[in-house]
C-alpha positions as CSV (number, residue, x, y, z in Angstrom):
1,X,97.7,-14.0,-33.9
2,X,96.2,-12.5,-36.5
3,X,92.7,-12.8,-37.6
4,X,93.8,-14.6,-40.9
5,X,95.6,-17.1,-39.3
6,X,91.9,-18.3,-37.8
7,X,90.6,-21.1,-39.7
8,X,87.0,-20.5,-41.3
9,X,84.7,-23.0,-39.6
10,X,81.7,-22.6,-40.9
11,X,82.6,-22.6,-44.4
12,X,81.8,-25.9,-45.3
13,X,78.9,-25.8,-43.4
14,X,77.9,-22.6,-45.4
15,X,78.6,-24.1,-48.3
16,X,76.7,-26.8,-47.9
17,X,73.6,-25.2,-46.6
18,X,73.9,-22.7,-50.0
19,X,73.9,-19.6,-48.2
20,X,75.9,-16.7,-49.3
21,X,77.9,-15.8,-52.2
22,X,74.9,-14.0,-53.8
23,X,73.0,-16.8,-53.6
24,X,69.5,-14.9,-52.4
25,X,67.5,-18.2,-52.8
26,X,66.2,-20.1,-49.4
27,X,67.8,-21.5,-46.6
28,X,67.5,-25.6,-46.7
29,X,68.4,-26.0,-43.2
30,X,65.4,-23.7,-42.1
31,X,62.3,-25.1,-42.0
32,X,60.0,-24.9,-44.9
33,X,56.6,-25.0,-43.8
34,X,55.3,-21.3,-42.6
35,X,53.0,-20.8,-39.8
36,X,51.7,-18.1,-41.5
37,X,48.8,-18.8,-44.7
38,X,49.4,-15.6,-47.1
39,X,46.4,-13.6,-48.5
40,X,46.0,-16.0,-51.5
41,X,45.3,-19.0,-49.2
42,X,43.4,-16.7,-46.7
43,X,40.8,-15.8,-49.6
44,X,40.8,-19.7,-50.9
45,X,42.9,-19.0,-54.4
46,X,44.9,-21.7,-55.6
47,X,48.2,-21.1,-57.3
48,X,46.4,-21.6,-60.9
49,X,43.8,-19.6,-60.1
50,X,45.7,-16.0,-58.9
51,X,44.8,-13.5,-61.2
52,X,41.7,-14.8,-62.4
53,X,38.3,-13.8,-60.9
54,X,36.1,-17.0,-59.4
55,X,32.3,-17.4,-60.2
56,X,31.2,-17.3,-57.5
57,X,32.6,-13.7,-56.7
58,X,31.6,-12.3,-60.7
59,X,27.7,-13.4,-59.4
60,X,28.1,-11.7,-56.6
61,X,29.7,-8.5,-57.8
62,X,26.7,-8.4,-60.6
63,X,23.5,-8.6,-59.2
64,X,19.9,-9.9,-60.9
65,X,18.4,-6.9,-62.7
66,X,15.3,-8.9,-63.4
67,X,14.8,-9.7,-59.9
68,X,15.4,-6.0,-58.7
69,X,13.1,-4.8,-61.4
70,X,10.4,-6.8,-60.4
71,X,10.9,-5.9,-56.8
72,X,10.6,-2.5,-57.5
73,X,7.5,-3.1,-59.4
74,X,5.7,-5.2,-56.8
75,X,6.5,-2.1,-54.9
76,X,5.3,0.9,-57.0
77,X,2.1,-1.5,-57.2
78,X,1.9,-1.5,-53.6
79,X,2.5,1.8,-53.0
80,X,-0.5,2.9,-55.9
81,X,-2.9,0.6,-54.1
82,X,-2.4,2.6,-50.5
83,X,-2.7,6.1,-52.7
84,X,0.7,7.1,-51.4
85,X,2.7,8.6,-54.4
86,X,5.0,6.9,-56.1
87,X,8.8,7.0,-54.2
88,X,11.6,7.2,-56.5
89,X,14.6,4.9,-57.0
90,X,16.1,5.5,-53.8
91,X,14.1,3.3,-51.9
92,X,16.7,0.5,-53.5
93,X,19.2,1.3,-51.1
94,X,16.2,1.0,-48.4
95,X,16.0,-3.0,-49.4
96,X,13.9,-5.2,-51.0
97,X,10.2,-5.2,-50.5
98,X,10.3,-8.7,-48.7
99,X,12.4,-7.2,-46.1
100,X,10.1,-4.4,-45.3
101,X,6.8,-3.8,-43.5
102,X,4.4,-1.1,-45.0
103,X,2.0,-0.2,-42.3
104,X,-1.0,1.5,-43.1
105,X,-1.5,4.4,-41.0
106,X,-5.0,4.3,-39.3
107,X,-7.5,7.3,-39.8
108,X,-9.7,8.2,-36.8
109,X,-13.2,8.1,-38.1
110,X,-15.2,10.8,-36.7
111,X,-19.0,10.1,-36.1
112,X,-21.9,12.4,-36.3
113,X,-23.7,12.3,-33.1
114,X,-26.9,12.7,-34.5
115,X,-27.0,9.7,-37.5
116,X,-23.5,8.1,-36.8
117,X,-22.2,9.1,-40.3
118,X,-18.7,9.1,-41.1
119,X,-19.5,12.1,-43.7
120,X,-20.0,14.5,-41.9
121,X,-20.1,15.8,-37.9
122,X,-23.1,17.2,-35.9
123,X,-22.7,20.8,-37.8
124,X,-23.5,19.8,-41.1
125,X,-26.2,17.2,-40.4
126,X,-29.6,17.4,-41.8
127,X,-31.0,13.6,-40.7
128,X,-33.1,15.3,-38.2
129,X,-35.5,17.7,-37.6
130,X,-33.6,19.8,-35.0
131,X,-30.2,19.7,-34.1
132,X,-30.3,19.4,-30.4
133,X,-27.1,18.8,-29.4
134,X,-23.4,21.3,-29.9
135,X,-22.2,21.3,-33.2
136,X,-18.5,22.6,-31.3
137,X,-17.6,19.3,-29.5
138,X,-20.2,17.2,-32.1
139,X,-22.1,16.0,-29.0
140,X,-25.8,15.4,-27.9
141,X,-24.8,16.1,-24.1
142,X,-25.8,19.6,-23.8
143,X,-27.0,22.6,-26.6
144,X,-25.2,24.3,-28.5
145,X,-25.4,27.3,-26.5
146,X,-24.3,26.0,-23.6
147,X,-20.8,25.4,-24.9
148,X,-18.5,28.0,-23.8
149,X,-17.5,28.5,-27.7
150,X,-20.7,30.0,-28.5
151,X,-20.4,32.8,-25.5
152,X,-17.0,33.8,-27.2
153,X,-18.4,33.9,-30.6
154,X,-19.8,37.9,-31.7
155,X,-23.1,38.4,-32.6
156,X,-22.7,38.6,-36.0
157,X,-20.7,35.2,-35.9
158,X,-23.4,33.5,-34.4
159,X,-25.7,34.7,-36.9
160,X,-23.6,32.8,-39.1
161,X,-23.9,29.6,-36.9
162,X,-27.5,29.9,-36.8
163,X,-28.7,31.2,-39.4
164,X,-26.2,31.3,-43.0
165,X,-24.5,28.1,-42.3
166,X,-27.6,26.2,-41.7
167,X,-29.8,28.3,-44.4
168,X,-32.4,25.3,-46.1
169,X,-31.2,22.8,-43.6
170,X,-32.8,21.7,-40.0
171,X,-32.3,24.8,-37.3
172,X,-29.6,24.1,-34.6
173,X,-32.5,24.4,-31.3
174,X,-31.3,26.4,-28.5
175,X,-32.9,28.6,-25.7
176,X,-33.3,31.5,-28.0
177,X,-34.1,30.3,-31.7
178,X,-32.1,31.9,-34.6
179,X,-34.5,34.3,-35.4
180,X,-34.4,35.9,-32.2
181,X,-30.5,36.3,-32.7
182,X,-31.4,37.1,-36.1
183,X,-33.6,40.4,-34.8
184,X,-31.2,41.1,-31.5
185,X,-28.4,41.7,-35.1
186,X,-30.9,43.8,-37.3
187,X,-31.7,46.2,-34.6
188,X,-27.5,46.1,-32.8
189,X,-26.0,49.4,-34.1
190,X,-22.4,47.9,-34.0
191,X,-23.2,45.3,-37.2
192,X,-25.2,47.9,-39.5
193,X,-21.8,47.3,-41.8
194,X,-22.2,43.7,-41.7
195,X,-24.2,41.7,-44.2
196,X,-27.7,40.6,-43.6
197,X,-28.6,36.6,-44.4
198,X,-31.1,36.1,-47.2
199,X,-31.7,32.8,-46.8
200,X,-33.1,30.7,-43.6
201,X,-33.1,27.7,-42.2
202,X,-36.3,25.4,-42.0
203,X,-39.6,25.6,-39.9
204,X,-39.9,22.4,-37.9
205,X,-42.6,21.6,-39.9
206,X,-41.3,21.3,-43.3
207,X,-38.2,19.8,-41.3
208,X,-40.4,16.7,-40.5
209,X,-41.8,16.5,-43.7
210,X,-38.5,16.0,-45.1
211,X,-37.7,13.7,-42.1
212,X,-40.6,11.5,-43.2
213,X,-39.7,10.9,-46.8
214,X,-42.3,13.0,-47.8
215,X,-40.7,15.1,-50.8
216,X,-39.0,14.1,-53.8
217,X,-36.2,12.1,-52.2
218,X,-35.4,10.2,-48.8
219,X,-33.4,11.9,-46.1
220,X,-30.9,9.5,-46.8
221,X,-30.3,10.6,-50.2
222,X,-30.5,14.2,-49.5
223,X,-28.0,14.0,-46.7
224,X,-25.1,11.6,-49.6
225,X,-25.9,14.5,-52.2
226,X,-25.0,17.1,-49.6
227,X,-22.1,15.3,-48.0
228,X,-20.6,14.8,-51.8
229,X,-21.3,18.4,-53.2
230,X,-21.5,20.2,-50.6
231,X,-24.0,22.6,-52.6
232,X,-27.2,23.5,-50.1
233,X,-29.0,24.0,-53.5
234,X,-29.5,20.0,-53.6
235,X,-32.1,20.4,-51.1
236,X,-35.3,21.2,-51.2
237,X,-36.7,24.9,-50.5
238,X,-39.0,25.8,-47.7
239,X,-41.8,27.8,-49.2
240,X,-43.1,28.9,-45.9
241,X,-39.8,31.2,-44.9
242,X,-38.4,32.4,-48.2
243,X,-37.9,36.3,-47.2
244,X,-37.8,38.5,-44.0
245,X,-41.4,39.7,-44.2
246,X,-41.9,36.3,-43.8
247,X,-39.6,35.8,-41.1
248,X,-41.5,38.6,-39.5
249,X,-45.2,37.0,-40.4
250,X,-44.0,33.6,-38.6
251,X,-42.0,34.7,-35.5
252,X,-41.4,38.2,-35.0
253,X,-44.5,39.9,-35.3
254,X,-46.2,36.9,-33.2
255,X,-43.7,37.5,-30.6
256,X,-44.3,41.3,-30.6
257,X,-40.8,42.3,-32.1
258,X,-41.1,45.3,-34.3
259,X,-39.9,45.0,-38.2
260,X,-36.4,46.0,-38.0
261,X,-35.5,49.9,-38.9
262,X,-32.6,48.6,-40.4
263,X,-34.6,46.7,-43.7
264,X,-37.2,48.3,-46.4
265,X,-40.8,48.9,-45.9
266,X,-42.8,47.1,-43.3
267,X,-44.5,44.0,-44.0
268,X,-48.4,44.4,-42.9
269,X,-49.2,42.2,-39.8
270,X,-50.6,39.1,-39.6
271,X,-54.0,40.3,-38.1
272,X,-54.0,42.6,-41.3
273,X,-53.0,40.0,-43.0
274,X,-55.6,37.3,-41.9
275,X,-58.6,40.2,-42.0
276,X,-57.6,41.1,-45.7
277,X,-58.0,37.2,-46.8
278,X,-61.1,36.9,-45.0
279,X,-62.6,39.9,-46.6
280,X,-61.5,38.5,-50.0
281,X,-63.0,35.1,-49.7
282,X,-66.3,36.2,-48.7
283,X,-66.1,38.9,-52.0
284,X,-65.2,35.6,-54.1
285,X,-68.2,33.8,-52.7
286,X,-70.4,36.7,-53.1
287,X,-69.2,37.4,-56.7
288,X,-69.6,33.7,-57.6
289,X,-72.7,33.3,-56.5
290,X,-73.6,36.0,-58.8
291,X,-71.9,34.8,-61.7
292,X,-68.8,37.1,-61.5
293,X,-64.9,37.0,-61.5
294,X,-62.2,36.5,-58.7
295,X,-61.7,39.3,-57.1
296,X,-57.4,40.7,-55.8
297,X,-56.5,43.2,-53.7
298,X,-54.6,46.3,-55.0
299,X,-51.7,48.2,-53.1
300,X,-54.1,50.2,-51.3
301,X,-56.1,47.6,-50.1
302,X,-58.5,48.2,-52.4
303,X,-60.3,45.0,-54.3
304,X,-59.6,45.1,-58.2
305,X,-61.7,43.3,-60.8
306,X,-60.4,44.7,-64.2
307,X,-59.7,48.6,-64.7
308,X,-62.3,49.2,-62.1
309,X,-61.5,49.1,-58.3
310,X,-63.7,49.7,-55.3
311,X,-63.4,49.9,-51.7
312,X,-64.7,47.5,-49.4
């Protein structure tokens, strides 16, 4: 039998069902509810509303520009009151200031272990009359000399310690004082190249008298100018150990160090010294009881009054 002769039994079901003949439209004997939401209903759009952009999602997509302006002003303001500078418009991408914490990073003050300043440490501290502790580790445990720093330093470089670097300021007090390092470098022959200090630190007696208040400004003040300017010529002068002679008149030629062959012409001792003075004030007294002028003594030792000189 031939395939013609076989009678079509689901045409009438196809027919009624509407399948078929080009039809492309759905099949009303499947079910018509799907299991399976598309991406409109997955993303909450209606069927009116496809195509057209909610409010919700246009706020979203354009942020507040006032808002964002002031947080970045807030934070420029913050930034200027920590004297950081000021960070540039990246820091947007880093987040709002509300969701950040600015910490403050904290500085290590250092105190002077002589007056407990924050200014300054033991090596440039003048509220004293004698630095008795090491200006190396900024401690009043030992001297200065006993840190092992000082035995590596050379002899011109702690002629600089002790005597340049604390030139019209309180001397830094160890076993031997500055001006014995001071000679042990004039009379070295491996630092005749090197430059001799003109200035020098204070006698411990002019170092009190600042100590006490006793010149034209408080310790205190003298110590916040220097601190500030950093200029020793903010404090005052000692008029006792202006030169070398008279670095020779006060220690060495008391000690029984020769002048230095290094320097000019010899200062006169201080027993020539102290014999010259006595022989001038008892000239002055004996010229005032006559009537007469003060009497000066001339390069040769000689007393001058006027164009006339005589010998004594």
């Amino acid at each position: 039998m031939s395939d013609n002769c076989v009678p079509n039994e689901h045409t009438a079901r196809d027919r009624a069902s509407g399948s078929g003949r080009g039809n492309i439209g759905p099949d009303r004997n499947r079910a018509t509810v799907d299991s399976n939401p598309t991406l409109a209903e997955r993303r909450g759009v209606n069927r009116s509303q496809r195509g057209q952009p909610s409010w919700s999602q246009s706020q979203s997509a354009w942020p507040d520009r006032i808002a964002d302006a002031k947080r970045r002003q807030i934070k420029a303001e913050a930034y200027a009151s920590l004297d950081k500078p000021r960070q540039n418009r990246a820091i947007r991408a880093q987040g709002g200031l509300e969701s950040r914490v600015v910490e403050v990073p904290k500085v290590v003050k250092v105190l002077c272990a002589e007056c407990s300043s924050t200014c300054h440490t033991l090596k440039g501290c003048i509220t004293t009359t004698g630095i008795r502790g090491c200006v190396f580790c900024n401690s009043t445990s030992y001297a200065t000399d006993s840190c092992r720093e000082f035995s590596r330093l050379s002899m011109g470089q702690k002629v600089q310690l002790l005597v340049t670097d604390r030139a019209s300021k309180p001397p830094i007090l160890i076993d031997d004082p500055w001006w014995v390092w001071l000679h042990r470098f004039l009379t070295a022959p491996h630092t005749k190249d090197q430059p001799i200090p003109e200035s020098f630190p204070w006698t411990m007696e002019f170092a009190r008298e600042v100590y006490d208040g006793k010149k034209q400004k408080s310790i205190k003040e003298y110590q916040h100018e220097v601190d500030h300017s950093h200029k020793v010529s903010a404090l005052p002068a000692d008029a006792r150990l202006q030169t070398m002679k008279d670095v020779f008149t006060l220690f060495w030629d008391r000690e029984g160090r020769a002048w230095p062959a290094r320097l000019d012409s010899r200062p006169a001792s201080t027993e020539d010294n102290a014999s010259s003075q006595t022989r001038i004030r008892e000239h002055q007294a004996w010229r005032r009881r006559r009537g007469w002028g003060r009497l000066s003594l001339d390069k040769r030792g000689r007393f001058m009054t006027g164009r006339r000189s005589m010998n004594c």
